[in-house]
C-alpha positions in Angstrom: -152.5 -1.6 -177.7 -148.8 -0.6 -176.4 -146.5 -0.2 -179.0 -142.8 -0.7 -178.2 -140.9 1.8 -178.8 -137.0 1.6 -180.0 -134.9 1.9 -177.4 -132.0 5.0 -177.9 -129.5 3.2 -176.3 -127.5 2.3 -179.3 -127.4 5.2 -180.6 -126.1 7.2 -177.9 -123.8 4.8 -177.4 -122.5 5.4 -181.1 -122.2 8.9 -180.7 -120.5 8.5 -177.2 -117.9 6.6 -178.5 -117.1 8.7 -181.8 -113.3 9.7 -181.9 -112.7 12.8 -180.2 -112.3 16.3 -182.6 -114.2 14.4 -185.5 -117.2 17.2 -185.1 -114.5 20.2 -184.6 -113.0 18.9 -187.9 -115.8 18.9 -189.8 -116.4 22.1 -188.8 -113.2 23.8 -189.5 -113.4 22.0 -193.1 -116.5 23.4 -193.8 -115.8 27.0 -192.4 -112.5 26.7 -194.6 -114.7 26.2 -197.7 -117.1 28.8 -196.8 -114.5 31.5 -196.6 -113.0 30.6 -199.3 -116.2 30.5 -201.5 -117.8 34.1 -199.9 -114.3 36.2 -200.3 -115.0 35.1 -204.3 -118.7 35.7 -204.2 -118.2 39.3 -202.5 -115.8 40.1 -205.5 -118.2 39.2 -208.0 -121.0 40.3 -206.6 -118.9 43.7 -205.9 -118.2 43.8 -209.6 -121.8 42.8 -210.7 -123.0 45.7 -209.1 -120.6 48.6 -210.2 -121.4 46.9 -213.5 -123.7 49.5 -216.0 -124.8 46.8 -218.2 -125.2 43.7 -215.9 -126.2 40.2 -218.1 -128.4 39.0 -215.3 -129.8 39.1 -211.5 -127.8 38.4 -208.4 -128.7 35.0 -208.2 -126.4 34.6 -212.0 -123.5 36.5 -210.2 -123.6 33.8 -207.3 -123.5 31.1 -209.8 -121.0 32.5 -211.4 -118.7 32.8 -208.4 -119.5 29.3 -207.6 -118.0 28.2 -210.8 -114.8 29.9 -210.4 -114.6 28.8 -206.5 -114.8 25.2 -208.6 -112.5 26.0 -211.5 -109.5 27.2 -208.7 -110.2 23.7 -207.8 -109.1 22.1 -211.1 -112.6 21.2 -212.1 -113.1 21.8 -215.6 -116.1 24.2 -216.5 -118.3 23.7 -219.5 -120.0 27.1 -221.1 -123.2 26.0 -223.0 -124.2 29.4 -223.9 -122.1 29.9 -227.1 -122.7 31.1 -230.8 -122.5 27.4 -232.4 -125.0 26.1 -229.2 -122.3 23.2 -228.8 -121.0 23.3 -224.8 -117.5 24.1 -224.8 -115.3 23.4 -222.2 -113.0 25.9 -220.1 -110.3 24.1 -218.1 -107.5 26.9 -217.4 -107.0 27.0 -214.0 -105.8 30.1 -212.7 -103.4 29.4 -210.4 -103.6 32.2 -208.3 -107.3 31.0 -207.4 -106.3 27.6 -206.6 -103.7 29.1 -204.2 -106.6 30.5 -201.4 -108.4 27.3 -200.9 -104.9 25.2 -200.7 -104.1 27.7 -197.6 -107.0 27.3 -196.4 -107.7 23.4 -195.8 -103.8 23.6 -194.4 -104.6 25.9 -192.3 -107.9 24.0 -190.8 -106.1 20.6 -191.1 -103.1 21.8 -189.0 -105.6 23.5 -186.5 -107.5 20.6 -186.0 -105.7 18.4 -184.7 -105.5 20.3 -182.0 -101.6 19.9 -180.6 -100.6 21.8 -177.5 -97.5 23.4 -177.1 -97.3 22.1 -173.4 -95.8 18.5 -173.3 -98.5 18.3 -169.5 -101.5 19.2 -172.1 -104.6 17.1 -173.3 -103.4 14.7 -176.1 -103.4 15.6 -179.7 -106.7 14.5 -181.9 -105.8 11.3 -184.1 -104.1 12.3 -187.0 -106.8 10.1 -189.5 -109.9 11.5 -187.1 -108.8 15.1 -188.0 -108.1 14.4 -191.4 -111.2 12.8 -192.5 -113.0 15.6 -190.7 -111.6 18.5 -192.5 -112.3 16.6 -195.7 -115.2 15.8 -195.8 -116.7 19.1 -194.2 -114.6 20.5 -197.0 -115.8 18.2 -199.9 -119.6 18.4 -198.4 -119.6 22.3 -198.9 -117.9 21.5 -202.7 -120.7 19.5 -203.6 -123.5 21.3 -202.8 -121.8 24.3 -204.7 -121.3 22.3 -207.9 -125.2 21.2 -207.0 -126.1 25.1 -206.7 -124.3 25.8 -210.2 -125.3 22.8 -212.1 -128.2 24.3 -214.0 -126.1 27.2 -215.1 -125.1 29.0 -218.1 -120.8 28.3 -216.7 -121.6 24.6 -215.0 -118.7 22.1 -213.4 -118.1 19.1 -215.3 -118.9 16.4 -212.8 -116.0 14.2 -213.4 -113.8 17.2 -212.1 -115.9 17.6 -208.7 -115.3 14.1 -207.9 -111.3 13.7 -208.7 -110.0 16.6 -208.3 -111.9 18.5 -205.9 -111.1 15.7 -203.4 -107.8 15.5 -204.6 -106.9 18.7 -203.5 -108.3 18.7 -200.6 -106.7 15.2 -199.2 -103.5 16.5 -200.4 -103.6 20.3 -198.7 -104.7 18.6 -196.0 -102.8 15.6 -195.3 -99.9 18.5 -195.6 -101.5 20.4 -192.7 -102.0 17.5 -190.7 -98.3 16.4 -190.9 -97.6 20.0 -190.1 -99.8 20.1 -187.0 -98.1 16.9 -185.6 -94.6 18.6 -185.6 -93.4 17.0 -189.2 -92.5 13.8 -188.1 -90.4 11.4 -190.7 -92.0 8.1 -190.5 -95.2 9.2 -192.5 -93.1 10.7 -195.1 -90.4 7.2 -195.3 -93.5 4.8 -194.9 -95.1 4.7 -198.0 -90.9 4.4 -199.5 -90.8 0.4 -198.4 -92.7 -0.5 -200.8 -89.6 0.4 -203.6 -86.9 -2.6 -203.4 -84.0 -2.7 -201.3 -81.0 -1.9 -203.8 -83.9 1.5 -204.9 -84.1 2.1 -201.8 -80.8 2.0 -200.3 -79.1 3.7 -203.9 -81.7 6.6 -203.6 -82.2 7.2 -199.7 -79.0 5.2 -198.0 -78.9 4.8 -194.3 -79.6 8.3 -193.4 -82.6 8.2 -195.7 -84.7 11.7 -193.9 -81.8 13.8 -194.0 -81.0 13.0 -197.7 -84.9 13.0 -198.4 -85.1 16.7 -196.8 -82.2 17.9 -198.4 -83.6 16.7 -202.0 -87.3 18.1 -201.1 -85.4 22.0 -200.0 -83.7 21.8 -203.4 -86.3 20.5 -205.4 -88.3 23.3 -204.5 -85.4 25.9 -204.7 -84.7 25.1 -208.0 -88.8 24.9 -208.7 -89.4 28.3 -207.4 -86.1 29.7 -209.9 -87.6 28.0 -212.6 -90.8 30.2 -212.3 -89.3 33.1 -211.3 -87.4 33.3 -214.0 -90.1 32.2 -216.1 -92.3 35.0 -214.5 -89.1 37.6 -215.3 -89.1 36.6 -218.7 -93.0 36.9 -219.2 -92.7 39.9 -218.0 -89.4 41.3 -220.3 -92.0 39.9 -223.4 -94.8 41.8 -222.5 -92.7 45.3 -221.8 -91.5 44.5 -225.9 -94.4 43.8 -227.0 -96.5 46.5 -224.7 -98.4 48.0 -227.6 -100.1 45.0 -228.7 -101.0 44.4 -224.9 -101.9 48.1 -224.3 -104.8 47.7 -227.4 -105.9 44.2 -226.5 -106.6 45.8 -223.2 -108.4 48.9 -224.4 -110.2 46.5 -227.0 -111.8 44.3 -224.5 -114.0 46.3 -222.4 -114.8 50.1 -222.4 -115.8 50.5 -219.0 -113.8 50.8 -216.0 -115.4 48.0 -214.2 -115.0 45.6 -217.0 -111.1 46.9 -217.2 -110.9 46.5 -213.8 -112.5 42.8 -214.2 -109.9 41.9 -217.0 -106.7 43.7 -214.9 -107.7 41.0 -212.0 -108.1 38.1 -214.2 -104.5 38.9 -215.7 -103.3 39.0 -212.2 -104.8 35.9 -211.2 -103.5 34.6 -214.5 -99.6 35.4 -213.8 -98.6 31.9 -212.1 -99.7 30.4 -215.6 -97.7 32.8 -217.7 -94.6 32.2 -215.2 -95.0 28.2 -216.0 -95.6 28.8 -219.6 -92.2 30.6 -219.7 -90.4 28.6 -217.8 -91.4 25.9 -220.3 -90.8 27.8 -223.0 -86.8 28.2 -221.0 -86.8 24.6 -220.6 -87.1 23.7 -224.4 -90.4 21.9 -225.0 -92.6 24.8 -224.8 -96.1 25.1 -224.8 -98.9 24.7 -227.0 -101.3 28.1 -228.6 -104.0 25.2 -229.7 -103.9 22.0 -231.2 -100.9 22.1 -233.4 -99.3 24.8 -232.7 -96.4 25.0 -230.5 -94.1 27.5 -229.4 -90.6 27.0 -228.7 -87.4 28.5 -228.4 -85.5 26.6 -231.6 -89.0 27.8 -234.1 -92.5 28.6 -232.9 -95.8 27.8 -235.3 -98.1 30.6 -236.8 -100.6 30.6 -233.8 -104.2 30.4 -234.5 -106.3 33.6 -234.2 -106.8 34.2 -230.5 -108.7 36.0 -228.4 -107.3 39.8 -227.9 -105.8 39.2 -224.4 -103.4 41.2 -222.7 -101.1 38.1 -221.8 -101.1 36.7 -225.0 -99.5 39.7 -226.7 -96.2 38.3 -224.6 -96.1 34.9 -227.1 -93.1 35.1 -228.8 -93.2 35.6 -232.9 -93.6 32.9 -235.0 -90.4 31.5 -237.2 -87.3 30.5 -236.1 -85.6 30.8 -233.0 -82.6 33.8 -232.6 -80.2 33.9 -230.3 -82.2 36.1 -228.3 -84.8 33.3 -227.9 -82.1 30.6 -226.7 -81.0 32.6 -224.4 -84.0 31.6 -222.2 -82.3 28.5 -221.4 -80.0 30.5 -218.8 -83.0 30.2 -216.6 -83.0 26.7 -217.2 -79.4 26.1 -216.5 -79.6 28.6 -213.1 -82.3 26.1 -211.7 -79.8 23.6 -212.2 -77.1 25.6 -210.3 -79.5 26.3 -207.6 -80.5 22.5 -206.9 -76.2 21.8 -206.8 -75.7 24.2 -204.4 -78.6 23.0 -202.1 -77.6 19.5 -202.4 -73.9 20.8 -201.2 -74.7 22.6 -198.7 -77.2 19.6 -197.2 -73.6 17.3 -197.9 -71.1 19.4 -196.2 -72.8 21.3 -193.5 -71.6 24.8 -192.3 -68.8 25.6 -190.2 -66.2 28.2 -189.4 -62.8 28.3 -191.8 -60.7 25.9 -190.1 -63.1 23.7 -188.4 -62.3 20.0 -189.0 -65.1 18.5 -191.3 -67.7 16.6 -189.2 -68.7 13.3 -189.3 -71.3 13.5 -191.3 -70.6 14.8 -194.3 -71.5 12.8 -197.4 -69.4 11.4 -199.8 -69.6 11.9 -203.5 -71.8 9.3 -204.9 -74.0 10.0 -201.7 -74.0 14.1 -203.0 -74.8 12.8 -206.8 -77.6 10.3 -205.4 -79.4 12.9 -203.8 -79.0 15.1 -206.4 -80.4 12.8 -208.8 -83.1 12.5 -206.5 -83.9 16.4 -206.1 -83.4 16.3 -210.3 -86.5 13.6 -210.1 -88.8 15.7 -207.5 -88.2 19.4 -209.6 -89.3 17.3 -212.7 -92.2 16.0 -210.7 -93.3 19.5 -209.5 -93.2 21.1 -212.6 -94.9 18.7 -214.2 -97.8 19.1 -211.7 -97.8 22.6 -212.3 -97.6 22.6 -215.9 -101.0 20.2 -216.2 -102.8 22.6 -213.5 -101.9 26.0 -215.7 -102.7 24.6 -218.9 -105.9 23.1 -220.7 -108.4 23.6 -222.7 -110.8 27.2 -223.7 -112.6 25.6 -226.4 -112.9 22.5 -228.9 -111.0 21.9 -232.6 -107.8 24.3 -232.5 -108.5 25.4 -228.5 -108.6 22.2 -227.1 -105.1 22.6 -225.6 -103.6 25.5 -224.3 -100.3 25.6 -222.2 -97.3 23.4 -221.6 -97.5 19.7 -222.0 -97.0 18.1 -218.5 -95.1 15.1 -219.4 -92.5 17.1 -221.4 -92.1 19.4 -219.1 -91.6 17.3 -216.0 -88.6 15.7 -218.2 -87.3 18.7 -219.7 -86.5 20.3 -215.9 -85.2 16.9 -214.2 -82.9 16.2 -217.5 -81.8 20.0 -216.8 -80.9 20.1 -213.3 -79.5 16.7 -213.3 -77.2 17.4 -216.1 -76.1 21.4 -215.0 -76.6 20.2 -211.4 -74.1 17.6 -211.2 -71.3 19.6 -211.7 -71.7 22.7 -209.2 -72.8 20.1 -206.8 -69.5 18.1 -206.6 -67.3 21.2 -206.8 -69.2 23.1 -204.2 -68.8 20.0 -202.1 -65.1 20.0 -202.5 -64.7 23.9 -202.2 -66.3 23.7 -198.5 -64.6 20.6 -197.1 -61.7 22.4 -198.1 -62.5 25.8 -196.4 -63.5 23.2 -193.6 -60.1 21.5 -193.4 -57.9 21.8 -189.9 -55.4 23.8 -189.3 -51.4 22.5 -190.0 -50.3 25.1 -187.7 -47.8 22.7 -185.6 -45.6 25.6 -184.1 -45.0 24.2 -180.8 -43.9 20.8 -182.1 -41.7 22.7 -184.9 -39.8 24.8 -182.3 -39.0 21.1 -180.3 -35.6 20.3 -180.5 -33.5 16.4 -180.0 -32.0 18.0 -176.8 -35.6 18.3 -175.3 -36.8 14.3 -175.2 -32.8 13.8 -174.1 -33.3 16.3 -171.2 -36.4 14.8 -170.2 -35.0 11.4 -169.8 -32.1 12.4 -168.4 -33.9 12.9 -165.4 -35.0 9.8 -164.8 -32.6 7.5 -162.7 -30.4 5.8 -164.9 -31.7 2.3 -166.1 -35.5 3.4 -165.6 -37.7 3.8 -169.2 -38.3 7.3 -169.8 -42.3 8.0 -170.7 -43.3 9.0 -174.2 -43.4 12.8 -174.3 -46.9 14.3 -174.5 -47.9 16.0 -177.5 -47.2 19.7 -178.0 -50.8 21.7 -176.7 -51.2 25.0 -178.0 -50.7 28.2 -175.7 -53.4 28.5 -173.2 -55.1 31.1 -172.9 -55.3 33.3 -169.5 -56.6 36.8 -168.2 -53.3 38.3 -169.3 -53.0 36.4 -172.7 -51.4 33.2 -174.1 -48.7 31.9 -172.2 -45.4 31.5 -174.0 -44.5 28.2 -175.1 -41.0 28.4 -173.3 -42.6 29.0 -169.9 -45.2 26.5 -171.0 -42.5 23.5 -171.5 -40.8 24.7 -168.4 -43.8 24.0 -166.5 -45.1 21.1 -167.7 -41.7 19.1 -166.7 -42.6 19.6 -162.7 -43.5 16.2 -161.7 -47.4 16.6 -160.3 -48.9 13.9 -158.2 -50.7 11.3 -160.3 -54.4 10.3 -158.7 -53.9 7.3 -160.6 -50.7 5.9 -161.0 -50.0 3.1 -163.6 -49.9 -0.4 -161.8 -46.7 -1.1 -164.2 -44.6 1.5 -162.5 -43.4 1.1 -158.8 -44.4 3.7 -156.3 -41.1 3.9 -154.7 -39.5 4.4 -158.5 -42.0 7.2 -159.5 -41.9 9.0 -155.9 -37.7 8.7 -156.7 -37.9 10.1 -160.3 -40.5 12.9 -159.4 -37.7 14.1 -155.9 -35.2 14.2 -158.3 -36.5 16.5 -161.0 -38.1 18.6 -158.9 -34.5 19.3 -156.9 -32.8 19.7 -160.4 -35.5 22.1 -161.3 -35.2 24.2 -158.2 -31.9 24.7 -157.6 -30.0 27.4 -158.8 -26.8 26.8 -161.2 -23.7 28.0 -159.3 -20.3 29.2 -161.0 -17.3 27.4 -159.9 -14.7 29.7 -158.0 -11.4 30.2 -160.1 -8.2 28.0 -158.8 -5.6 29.9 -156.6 -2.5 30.7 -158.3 0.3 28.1 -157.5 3.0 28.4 -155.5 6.5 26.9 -157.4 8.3 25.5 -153.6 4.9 24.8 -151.9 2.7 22.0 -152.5 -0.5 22.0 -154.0 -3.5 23.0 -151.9 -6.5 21.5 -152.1 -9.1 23.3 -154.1 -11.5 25.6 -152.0 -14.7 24.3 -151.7 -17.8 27.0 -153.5 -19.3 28.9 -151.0 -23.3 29.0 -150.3 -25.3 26.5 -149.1 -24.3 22.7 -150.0 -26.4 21.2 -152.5 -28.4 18.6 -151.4 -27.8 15.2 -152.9 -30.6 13.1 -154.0 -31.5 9.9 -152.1 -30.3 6.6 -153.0 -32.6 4.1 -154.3 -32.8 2.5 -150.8 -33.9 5.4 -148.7 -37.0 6.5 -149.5 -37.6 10.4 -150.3 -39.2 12.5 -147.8 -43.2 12.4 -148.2 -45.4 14.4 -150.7 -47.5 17.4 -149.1 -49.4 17.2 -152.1 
């Protein structure tokens, strides 16, 4: 009749001991996605409705902006409505899209784990507990997105929503997690133990963070020249060519919100042309299409593309002009910038004059880490390069952008080889701007007659002590002190607190009375001799007038005692 019910126990007992923060995280992981995907959906829905001729409701537009949210992810989109009815796939990321949700999942990693300021406050939340959390209240809002878009006209490919969705996200927020625990080293050396001891040791050495961090700052220095002077050169390209970008513009849309639309895809589009230059500066180039590459040294007829106000910057086709290799100064400033980073991490800063420290490296430690910035720019760029590139169609659009590999190898070949150079010489030019001063003026001006004066005033058979080196004028309210008046002084005999167990007291209590009477009294001139008288005899010579001069004690009577 009764039937037992199951008792709750267990299950409160689960949720009482869950780590602390795991609910906060998922939270702020979710909230970071959700911001992330309404600030796109109010743009599009924002341009759907200014729109005169929209395609569809607003329940299209929301798909829509759910598709982009995912392709700012790096998940590759597939269009199935298309002329031929074959799906064709659209993987160019714009990078200015995948830049929002990056900042975002830092930004909720790095808050949740929840670590006060105050060294009495509550304990941080464990770094894995608030990781997990943000990821997979992130990764839960991502999938039901890619669910809400699936049956779509512009739908993810689901391959893409489960490896690089996720990868993004563990890797924006592992960053902010390390960020919110005050960037300690050991997470960052750990997973480096696993490369051999002579790899290790060549590549990090002893001090292996401060090398590491010194290689990360100008790895990314000479990243961020690479794509500014890729963006720089984009831009120069598109001013030359401004009337085939000024018609592809006007050709696209006629209305203002579809120009509008376009001008904010360009934007969002400008990160890629930056890489696709920088590329293009580094010597491999990048692809218009299967088969068709463009490169400084000759660039192939491109296939017919779409009228795009960012294309109109590619380069001609035929071969390269001096104008076109000139590129590679961008290439060869990246280089510089890396060598001068990796100098200033080996000789630190200092005042002219100031004695090198300790811890500056030595030159096969500056080449090794700038070999190992070389390897981390190449790395980066390469990253960047397969994120900005891909595919807007099948046959001849199946690849669009810089090749990743080529790239990555291209810009570490680069600042290794221009790098090298600056990074030595700067290293030379500071430890010489560093080096002490060979100002030796007081021990110039010393004469032989000084040591001889100062043993002369020791009792005769007792070892005179080493002179002490020269010290530069002091420096007083009234100014320095003249080096005269300082030698004068520093003769007194002053009362040692500890006195040398080799030397007897009664000798050094003699040899200090003695100098200090030569030193106080006064020279006195000797009275001239009395003229002689031929019949008397010779008179004894008067004795000098003043005080007598008092006569130091023997060595058996002791001197009269110090008043300190």
């Amino acid at each position: 009749m009764t039937a037992r019910r199951p008792s709750l126990a267990p299950l409160l007992h689960r949720m009482r001991d869950r780590p602390p923060g795991l609910g906060a995280s998922l939270l702020g992981g979710a909230v970071a996605a959700g911001l992330g995907l309404g600030t796109l959906a109010v743009l599009v829905l924002a341009l759907w409705v200014s729109s005169p001729y929209p395609d569809s409701g607003p329940g299209g537009a929301l798909h829509v902006a759910a598709a982009l949210w995912l392709l700012g992810h790096g998940v590759e989109l597939v269009r199935t409505e298309t002329l031929s009815g074959a799906p064709q796939p659209v993987g160019v990321t714009p990078l200015l899209l995948l830049a929002l949700p990056v900042w975002l999942v830092y930004r909720a990693a790095r808050d949740a784990t929840d670590a006060s300021a105050d060294p009495e406050g509550p304990p941080p939340v464990p770094a894995r507990t608030a990781w997990t959390g943000v990821v997979a209240g992130y990764v839960g809002v991502g999938a039901a997105a890619a669910v809400y878009c699936s049956g779509a006209d512009l739908r993810p490919s689901w391959s893409g929503v489960t490896v690089c969705l996720p990868c993004v996200v563990a890797c924006a927020a592992a960053a902010g997690v390390w960020s919110g625990y005050g960037r300690p080293p050991e997470p960052v050396l750990g997973p480096l133990r696993v490369l051999p001891e002579p790899v290790r040791r060549l590549l990090l050495g002893t001090d292996a963070w401060a090398r590491l961090a010194t290689a990360v700052r100008a790895a990314g220095a000479g990243a961020a020249v690479l794509c500014g002077g890729g963006a720089l050169l984009a831009g120069i390209s598109l001013v030359l060519h401004g009337d085939t970008a000024r018609a592809s513009f006007l050709q696209l849309t006629e209305g203002w919100t579809g120009r509008f639309a376009v001008l904010l895809l360009g934007i969002a589009l400008v990160p890629n042309a930056a890489l696709w230059a920088a590329s293009y500066a580094l010597g491999p180039g990048f692809t218009l299409g299967t088969g068709h590459l463009v490169a400084p040294l000759a660039s192939d007829p491109a296939p017919l593309l779409p009228p795009f106000p960012l294309l109109a910057a590619v380069p001609d086709a035929g071969p390269g002009t001096p104008l076109n290799w000139a590129t590679g100064l961008v290439a060869v400033a990246a280089g510089a910038t890396v060598g001068w980073f990796v100098a200033r991490g080996a000789v630190p800063q200092g005042g002219e004059g100031e004695a090198p420290p300790q811890g500056c490296w030595p030159a096969g430690r500056t080449a090794g880490a700038l070999l190992l910035a070389a390897l981390l720019c190449g790395a980066l760029l390469a990253v960047l390069a397969d994120l900005s590139g891909g595919p807007l169609g099948a046959a001849a659009l199946a690849r669009f952008g810089p090749v990743a590999r080529e790239t990555g190898a291209a810009a570490a070949l680069w600042t290794a080889v221009t790098g090298m150079p600056v990074a030595l010489v700067v290293r030379l030019w500071r430890l010489w701007r560093r080096r002490p001063n060979q100002d030796t003026g007081p021990a110039r001006g010393a004469t032989a007659a000084g040591p001889a004066r100062t043993t002369a005033r020791h009792n005769p058979g007792t070892p005179a002590k080493p002179r002490r080196e020269a010290k530069p004028p002091a420096l007083t309210v009234g100014g320095p002190v003249d080096p005269a008046e300082d030698e004068r002084y520093d003769v007194l005999p002053a009362t040692d607190p500890f006195p040398s167990a080799w030397e007897p007291e009664d000798l050094s209590r003699t040899s200090r009375w003695a100098a200090l009477t030569e030193a106080s009294a006064a020279p006195q001139a000797p009275a001239p001799p009395a003229p002689r008288k031929p019949d008397a005899e010779p008179e004894s010579p008067t004795p000098p007038t003043g005080p007598p001069r008092q006569q130091p004690p023997s060595g058996d009577s002791a001197p009269p005692e110090e008043t300190g």
